[in-house]
BALOBA-1460 file (C-alpha; in Angstrom, 3 decimals):
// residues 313
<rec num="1" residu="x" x="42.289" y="210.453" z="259.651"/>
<rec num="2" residu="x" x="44.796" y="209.907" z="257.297"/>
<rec num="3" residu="x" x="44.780" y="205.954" z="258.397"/>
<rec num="4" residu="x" x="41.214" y="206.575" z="257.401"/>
<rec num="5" residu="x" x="42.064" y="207.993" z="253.926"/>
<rec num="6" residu="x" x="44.635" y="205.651" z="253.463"/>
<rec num="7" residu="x" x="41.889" y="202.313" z="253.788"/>
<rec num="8" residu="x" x="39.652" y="204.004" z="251.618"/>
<rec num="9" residu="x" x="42.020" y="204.297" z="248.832"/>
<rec num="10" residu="x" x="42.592" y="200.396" z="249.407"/>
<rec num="11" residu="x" x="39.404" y="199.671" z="249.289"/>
<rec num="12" residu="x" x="38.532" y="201.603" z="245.851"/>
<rec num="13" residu="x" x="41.804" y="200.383" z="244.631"/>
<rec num="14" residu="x" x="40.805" y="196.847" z="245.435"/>
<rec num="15" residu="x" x="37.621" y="197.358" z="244.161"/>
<rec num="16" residu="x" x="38.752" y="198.598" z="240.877"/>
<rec num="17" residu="x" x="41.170" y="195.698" z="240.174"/>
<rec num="18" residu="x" x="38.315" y="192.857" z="241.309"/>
<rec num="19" residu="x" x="36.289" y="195.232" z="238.692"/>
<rec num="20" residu="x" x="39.041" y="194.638" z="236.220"/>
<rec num="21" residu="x" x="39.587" y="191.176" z="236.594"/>
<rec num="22" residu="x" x="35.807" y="190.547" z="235.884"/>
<rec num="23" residu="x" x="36.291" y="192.035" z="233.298"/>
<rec num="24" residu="x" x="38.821" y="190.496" z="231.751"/>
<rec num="25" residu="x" x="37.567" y="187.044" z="232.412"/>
<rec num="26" residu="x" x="34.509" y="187.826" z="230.665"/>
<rec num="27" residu="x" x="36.408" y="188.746" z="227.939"/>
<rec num="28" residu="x" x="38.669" y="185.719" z="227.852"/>
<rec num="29" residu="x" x="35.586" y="183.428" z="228.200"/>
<rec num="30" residu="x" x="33.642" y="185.374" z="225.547"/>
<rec num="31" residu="x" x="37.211" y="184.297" z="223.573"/>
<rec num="32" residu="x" x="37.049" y="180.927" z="224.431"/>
<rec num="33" residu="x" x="33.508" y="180.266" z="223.140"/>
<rec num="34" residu="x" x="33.646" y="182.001" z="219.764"/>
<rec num="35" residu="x" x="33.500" y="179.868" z="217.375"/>
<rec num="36" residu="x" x="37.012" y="178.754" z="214.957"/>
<rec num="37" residu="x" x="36.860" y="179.251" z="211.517"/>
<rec num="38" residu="x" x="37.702" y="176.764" z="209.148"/>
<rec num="39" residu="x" x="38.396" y="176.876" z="205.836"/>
<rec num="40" residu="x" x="39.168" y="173.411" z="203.889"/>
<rec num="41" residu="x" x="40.133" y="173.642" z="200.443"/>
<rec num="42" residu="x" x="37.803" y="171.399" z="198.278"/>
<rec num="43" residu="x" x="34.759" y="169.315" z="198.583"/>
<rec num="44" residu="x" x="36.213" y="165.946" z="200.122"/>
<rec num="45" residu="x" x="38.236" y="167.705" z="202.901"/>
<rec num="46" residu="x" x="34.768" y="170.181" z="203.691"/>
<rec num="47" residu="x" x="32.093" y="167.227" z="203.488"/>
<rec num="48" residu="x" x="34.699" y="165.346" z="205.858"/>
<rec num="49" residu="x" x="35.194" y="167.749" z="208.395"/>
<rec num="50" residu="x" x="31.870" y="169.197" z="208.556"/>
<rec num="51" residu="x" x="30.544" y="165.894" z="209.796"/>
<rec num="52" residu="x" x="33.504" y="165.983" z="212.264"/>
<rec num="53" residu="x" x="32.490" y="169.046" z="213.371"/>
<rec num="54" residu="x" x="28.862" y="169.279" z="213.146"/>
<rec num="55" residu="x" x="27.345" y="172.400" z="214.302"/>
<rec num="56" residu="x" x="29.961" y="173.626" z="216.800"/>
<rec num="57" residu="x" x="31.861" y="175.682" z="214.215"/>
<rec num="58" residu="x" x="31.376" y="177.088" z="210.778"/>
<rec num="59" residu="x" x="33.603" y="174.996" z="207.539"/>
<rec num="60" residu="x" x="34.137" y="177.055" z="204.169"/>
<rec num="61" residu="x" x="35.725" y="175.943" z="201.560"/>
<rec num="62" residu="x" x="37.546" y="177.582" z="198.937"/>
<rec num="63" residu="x" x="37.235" y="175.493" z="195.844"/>
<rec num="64" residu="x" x="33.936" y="173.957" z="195.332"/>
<rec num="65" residu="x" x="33.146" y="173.984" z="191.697"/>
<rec num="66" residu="x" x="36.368" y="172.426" z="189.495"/>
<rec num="67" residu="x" x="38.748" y="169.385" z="190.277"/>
<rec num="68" residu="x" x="41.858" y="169.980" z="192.151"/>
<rec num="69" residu="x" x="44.476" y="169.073" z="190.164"/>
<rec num="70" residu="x" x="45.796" y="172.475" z="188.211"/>
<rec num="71" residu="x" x="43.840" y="174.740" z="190.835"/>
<rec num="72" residu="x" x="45.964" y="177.811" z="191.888"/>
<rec num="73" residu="x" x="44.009" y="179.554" z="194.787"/>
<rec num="74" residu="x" x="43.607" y="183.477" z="194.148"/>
<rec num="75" residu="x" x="44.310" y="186.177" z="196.136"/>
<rec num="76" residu="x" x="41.033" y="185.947" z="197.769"/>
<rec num="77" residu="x" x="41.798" y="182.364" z="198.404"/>
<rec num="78" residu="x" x="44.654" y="182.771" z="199.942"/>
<rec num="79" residu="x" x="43.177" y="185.677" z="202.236"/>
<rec num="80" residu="x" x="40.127" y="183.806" z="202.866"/>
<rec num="81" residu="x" x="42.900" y="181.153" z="204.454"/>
<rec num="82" residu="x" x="44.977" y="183.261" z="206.151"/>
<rec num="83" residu="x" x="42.189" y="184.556" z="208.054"/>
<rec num="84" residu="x" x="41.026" y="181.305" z="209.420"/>
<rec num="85" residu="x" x="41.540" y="179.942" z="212.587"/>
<rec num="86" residu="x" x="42.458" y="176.312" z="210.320"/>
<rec num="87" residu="x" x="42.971" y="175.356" z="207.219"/>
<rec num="88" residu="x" x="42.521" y="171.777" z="206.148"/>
<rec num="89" residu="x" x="43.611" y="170.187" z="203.073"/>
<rec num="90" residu="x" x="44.126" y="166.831" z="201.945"/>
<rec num="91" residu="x" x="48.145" y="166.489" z="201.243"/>
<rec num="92" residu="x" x="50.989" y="168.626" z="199.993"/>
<rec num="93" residu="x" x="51.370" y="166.386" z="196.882"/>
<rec num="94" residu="x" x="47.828" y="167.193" z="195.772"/>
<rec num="95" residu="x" x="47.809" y="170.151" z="196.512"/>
<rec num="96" residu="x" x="51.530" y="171.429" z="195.979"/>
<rec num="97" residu="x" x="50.648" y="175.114" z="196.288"/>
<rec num="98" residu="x" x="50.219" y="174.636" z="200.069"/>
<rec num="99" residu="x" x="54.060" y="174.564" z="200.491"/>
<rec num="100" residu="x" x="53.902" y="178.303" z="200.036"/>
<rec num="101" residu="x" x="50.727" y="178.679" z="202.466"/>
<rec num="102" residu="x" x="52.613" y="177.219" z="205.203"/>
<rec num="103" residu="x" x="56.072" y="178.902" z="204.514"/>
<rec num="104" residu="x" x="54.428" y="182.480" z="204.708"/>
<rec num="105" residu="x" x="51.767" y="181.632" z="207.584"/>
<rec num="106" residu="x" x="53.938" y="182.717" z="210.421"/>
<rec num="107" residu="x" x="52.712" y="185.668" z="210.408"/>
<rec num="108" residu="x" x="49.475" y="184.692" z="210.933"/>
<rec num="109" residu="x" x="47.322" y="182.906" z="213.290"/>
<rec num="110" residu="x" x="46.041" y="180.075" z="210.986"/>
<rec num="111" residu="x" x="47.265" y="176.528" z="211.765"/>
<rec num="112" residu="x" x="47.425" y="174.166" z="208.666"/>
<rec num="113" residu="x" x="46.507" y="170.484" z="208.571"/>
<rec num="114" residu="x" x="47.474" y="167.741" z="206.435"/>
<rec num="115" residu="x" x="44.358" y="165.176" z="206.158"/>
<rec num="116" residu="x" x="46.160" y="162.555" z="204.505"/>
<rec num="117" residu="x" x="49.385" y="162.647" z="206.566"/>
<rec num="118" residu="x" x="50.474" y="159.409" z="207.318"/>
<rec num="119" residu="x" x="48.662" y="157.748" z="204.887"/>
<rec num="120" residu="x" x="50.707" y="155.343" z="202.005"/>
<rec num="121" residu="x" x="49.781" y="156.468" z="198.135"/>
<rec num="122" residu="x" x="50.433" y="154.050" z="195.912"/>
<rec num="123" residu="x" x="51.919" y="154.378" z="193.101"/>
<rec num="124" residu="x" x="49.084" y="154.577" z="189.924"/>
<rec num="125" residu="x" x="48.885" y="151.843" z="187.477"/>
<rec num="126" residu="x" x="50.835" y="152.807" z="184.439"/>
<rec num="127" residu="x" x="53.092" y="155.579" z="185.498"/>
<rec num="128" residu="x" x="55.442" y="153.319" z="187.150"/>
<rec num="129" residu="x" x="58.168" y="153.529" z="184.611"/>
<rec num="130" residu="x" x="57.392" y="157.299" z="183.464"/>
<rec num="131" residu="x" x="60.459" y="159.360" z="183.367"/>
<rec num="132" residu="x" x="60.814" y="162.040" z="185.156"/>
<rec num="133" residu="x" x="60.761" y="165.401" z="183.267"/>
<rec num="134" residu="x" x="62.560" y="169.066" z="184.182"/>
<rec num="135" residu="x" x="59.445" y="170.462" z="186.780"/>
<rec num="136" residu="x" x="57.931" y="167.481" z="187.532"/>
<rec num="137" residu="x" x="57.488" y="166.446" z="191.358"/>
<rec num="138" residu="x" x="58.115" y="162.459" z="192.019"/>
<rec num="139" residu="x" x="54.908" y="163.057" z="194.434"/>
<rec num="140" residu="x" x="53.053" y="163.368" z="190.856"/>
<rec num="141" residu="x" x="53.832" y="159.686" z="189.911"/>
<rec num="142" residu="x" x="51.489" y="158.930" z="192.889"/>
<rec num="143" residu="x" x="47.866" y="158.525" z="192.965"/>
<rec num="144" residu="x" x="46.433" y="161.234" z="195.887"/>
<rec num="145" residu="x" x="42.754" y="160.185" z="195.621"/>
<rec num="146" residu="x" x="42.713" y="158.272" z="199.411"/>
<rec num="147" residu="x" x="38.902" y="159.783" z="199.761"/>
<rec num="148" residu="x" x="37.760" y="157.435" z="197.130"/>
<rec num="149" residu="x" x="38.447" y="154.353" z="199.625"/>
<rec num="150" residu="x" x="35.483" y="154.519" z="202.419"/>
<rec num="151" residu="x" x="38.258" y="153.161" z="204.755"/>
<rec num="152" residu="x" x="40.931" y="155.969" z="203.790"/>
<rec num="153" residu="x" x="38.519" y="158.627" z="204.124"/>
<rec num="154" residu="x" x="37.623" y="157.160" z="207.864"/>
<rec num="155" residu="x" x="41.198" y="157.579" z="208.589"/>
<rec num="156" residu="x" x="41.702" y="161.097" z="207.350"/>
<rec num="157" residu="x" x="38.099" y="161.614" z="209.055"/>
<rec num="158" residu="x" x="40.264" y="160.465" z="212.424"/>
<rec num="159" residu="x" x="43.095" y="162.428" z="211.969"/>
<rec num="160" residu="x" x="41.046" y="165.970" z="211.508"/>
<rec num="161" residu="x" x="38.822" y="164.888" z="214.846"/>
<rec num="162" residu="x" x="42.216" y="164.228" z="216.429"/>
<rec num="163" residu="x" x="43.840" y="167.878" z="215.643"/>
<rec num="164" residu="x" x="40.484" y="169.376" z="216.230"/>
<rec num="165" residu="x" x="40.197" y="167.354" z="220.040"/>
<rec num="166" residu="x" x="43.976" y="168.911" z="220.523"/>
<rec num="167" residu="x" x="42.713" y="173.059" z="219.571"/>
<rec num="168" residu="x" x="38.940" y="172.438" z="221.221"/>
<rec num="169" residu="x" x="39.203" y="170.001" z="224.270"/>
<rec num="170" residu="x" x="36.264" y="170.961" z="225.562"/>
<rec num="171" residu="x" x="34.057" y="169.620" z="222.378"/>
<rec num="172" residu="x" x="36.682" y="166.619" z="222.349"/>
<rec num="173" residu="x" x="34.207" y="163.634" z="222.942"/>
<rec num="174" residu="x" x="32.151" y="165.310" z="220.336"/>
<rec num="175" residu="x" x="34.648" y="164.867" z="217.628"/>
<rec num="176" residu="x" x="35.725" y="162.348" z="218.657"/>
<rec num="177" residu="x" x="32.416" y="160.386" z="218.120"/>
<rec num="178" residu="x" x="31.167" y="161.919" z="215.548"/>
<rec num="179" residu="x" x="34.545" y="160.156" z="213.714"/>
<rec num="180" residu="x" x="33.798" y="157.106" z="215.412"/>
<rec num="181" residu="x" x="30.622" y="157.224" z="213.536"/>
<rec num="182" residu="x" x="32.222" y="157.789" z="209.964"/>
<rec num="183" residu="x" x="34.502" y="154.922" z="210.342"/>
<rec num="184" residu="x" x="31.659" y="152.833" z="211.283"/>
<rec num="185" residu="x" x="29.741" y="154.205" z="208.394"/>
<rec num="186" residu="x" x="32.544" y="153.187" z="206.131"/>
<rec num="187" residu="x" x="33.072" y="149.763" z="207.410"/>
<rec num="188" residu="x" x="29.289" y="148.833" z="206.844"/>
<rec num="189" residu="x" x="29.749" y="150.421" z="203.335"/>
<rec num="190" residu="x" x="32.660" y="148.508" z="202.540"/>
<rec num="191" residu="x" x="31.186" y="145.056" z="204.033"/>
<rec num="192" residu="x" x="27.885" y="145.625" z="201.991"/>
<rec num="193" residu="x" x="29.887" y="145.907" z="198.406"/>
<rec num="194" residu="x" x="32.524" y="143.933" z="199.264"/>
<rec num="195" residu="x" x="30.403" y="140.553" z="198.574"/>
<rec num="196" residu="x" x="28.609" y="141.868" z="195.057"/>
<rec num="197" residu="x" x="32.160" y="142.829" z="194.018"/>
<rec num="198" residu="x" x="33.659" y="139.352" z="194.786"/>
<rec num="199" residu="x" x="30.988" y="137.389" z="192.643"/>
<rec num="200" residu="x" x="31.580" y="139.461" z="189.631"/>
<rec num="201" residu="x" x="33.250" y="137.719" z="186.366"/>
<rec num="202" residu="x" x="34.483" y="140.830" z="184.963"/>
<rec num="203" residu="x" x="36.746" y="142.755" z="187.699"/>
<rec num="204" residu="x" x="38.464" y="145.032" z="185.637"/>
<rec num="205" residu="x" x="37.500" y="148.713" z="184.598"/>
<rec num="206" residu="x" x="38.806" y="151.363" z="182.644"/>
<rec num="207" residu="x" x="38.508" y="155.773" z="183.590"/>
<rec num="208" residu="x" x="39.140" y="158.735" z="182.059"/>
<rec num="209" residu="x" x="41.013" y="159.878" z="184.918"/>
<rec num="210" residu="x" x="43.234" y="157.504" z="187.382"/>
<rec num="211" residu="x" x="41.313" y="158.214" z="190.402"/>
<rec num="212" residu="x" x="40.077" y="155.243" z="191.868"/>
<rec num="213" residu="x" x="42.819" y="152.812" z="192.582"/>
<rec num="214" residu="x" x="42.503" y="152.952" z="196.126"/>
<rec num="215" residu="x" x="38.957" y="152.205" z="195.386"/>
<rec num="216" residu="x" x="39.638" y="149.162" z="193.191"/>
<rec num="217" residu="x" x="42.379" y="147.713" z="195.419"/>
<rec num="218" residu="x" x="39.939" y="148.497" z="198.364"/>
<rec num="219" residu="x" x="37.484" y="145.514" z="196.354"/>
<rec num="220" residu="x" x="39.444" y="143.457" z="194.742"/>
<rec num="221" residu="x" x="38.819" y="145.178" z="191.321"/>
<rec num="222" residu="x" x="42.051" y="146.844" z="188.743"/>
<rec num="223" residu="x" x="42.083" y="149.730" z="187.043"/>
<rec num="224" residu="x" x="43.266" y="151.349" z="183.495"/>
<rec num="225" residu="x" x="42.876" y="154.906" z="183.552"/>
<rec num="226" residu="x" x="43.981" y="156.697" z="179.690"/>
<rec num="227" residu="x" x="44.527" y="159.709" z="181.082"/>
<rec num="228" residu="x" x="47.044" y="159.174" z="184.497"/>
<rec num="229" residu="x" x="46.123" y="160.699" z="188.107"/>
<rec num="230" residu="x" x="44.816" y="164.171" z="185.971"/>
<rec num="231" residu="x" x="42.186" y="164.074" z="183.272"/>
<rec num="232" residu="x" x="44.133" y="167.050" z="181.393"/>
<rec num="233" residu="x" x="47.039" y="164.472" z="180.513"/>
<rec num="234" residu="x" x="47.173" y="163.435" z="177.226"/>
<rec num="235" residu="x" x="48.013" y="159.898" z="176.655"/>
<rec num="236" residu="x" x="50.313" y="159.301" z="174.084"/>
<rec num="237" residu="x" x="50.174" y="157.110" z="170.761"/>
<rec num="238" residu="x" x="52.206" y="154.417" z="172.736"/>
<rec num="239" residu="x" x="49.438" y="154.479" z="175.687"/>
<rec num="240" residu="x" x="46.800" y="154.309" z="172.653"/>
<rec num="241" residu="x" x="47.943" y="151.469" z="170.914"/>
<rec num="242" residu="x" x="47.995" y="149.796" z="175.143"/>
<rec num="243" residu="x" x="44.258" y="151.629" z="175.681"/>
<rec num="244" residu="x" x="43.353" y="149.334" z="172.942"/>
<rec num="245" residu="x" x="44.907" y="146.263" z="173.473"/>
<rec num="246" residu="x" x="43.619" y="146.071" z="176.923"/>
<rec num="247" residu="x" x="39.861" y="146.784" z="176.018"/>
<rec num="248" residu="x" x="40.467" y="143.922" z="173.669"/>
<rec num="249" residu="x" x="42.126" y="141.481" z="175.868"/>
<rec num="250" residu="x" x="39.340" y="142.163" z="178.586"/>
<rec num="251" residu="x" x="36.893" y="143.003" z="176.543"/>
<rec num="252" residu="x" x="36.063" y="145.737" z="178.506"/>
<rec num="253" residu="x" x="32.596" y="147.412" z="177.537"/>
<rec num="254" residu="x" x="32.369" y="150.746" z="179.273"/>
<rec num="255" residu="x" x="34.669" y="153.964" z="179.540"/>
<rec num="256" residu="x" x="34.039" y="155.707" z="182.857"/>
<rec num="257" residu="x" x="34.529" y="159.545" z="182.641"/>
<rec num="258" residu="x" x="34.388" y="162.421" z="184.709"/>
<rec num="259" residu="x" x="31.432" y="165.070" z="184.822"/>
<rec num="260" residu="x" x="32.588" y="168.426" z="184.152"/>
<rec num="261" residu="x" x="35.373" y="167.510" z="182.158"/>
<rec num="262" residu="x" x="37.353" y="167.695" z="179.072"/>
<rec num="263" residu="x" x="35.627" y="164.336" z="177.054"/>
<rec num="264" residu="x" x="37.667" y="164.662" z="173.692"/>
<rec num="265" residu="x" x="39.941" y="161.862" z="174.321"/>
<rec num="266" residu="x" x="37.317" y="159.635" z="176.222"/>
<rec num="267" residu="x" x="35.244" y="159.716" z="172.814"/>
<rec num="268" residu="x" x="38.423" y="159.285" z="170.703"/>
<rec num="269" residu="x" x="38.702" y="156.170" z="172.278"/>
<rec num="270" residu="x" x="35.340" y="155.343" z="172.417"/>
<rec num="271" residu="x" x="34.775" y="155.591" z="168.768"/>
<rec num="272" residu="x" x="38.071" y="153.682" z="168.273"/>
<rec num="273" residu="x" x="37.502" y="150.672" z="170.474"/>
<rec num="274" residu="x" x="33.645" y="150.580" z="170.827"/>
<rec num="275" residu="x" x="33.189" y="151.340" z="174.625"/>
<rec num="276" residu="x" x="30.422" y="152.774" z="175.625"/>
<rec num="277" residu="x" x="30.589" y="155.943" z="178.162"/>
<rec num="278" residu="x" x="29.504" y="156.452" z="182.083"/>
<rec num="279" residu="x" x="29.820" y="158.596" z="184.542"/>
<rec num="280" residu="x" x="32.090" y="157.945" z="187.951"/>
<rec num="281" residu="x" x="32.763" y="160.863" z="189.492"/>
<rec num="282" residu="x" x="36.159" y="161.330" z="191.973"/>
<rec num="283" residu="x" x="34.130" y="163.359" z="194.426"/>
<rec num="284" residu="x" x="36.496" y="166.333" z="193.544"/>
<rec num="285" residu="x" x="33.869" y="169.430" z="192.949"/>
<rec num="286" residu="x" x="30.530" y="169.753" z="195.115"/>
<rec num="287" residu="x" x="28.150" y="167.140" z="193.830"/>
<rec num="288" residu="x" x="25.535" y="170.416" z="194.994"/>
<rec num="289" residu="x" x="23.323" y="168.056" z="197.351"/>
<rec num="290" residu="x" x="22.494" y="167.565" z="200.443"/>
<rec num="291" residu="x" x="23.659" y="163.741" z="200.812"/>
<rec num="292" residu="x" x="26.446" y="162.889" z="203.039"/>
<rec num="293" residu="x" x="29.905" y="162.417" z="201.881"/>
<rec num="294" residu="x" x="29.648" y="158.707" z="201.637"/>
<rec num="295" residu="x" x="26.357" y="158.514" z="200.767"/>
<rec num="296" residu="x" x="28.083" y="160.247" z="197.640"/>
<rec num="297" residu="x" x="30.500" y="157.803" z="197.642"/>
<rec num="298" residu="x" x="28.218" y="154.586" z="197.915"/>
<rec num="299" residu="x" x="26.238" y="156.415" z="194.522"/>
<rec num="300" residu="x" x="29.608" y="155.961" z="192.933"/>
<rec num="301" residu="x" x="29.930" y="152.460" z="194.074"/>
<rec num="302" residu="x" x="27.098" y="151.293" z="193.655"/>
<rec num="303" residu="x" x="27.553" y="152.838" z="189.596"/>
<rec num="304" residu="x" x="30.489" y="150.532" z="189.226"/>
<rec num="305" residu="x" x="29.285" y="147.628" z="190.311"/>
<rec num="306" residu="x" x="26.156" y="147.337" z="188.524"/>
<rec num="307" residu="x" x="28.235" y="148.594" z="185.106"/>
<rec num="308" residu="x" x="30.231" y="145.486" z="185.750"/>
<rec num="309" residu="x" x="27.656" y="143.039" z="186.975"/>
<rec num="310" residu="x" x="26.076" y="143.852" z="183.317"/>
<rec num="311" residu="x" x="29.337" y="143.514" z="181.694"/>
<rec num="312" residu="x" x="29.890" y="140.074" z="183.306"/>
<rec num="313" residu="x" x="26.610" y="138.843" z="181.970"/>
């Protein structure tokens, strides 16, 4: 009897525990198919990665309306990052407040990642001799604006499907692919401009804002920007009196500025020298469409090289 007693026990005890690990396997596979969170912080590294990731997981980002360069993230921000599954941004000298991200994320589950890690920046086109001054980072002397280069944005498009293959293998091929696909994109972009760009007379262009010299070294093309890798810089007299030379030496005809931005010195200079103004944007803030990222970036292409075909005439 007590044999008896003894089996039955077993048996509910075995039940229970084939009960319980049911149950926790449901649970772990409910884990595994919820979906991560990802929060990118502005619109180049959130139109990249949600064409990376397509439908299989939901991209935020947390700066969608201003240019990066001065943004501070608030409190909000900040939260909105630490309770993400990832957080992508484009590079550390960009984005400089990410340093302190990182150094207090241990305490959280958020992983961070770098877009533009391993890329070379190049060094922007009249900064090279600027002295450095007390606060200022050398990474500052160096033009972060790799999106603006259809090839550079396949590779950072590459390097997000690669860390995203790594957390989700099982949607691997999918990202995988689907970055395949950008690069491809990019290449046929870059193939169809590169021609119209080499037949141009007048190769040379002047910004507001130094953001396209991956861009211009991408097609052959140099840039003069009066304003250095931010459009809040003030150029001095000295870089003026240069501004003006060079429009004269090149005769350049057009001023490209930046929507959404500060235009005082743009039209100081434009009212010196004669330039007309245009708008090429550096993809910074939402453009507030539905158009692909480089369907954004062929707009702004295709901008610049019918404003110098014109100018060559």
């Amino acid at each position: 009897m007590k044999k008896s007693i003894h089996y039955i026990v077993l048996a509910c005890l075995v039940s229970l525990f084939g009960l319980l690990v049911d149950s926790v396997s449901v649970e772990a596979s409910k884990a595994n198919k919820e979906p991560l969170r990802i929060v990118t912080s502005f619109y180049p590294m959130y139109a990249i990665t949600k064409e990376i990731v397509g439908d299989k997981h939901p991209v935020y980002m947390i700066n969608s309306s201003m240019g990066i360069h001065g943004f501070e993230p608030s409190a909000n921000d900040v939260a909105e990052i630490y309770q993400a599954d990832l957080f992508i941004y484009h590079s550390v000298a960009l984005e400089s407040w990410t340093k302190n991200i990182a150094k207090n994320a241990k305490s959280h589950p958020v992983q961070l990642i770098e877009a533009s890690q391993g890329l070379d920046l190049m060094k922007v086109q009249g900064l090279e001799d600027m002295e450095s001054v007390a606060g200022m980072a050398s990474a500052s002397l160096y033009d972060p604006h790799t999106w603006l280069d259809p090839i550079e944005a396949g590779r950072e498009a590459t390097l997000i499907a690669n860390h995203l293959a790594e957390i989700d293998p099982n949607n691997a091929d999918f990202y995988q692919q689907n970055a395949k696909s950008f690069n491809q994109k990019a290449k046929a972009l870059v193939d169809t401009y590169h021609p119209i760009f080499a037949k141009l007379k007048n190769k040379t262009f002047i910004t507001q804002h130094t953001a396209f010299s991956y861009l211009a070294k991408r097609f052959g093309l140099k840039q003069l920007g009066i304003a250095g890798i931010s459009s809040e810089v003030e150029p001095s007299s000295k870089r003026m009196a240069e501004i003006q030379q060079f429009i004269q030496r090149y005769q350049v005809k057009t001023l490209f500025v930046e929507p959404n931005a500060n235009q005082n010195m743009a039209k100081t200079v434009a009212k010196a020298t004669g330039v007309k103004l245009a708008t090429l944007s550096p993809l910074e803030s939402d453009p507030q469409n539905n158009r692909s990222f480089l369907d954004n970036l062929a707009s702004n292409i295709q901008i610049l090289a019918e404003t110098l075909q014109k100018e060559g005439n």
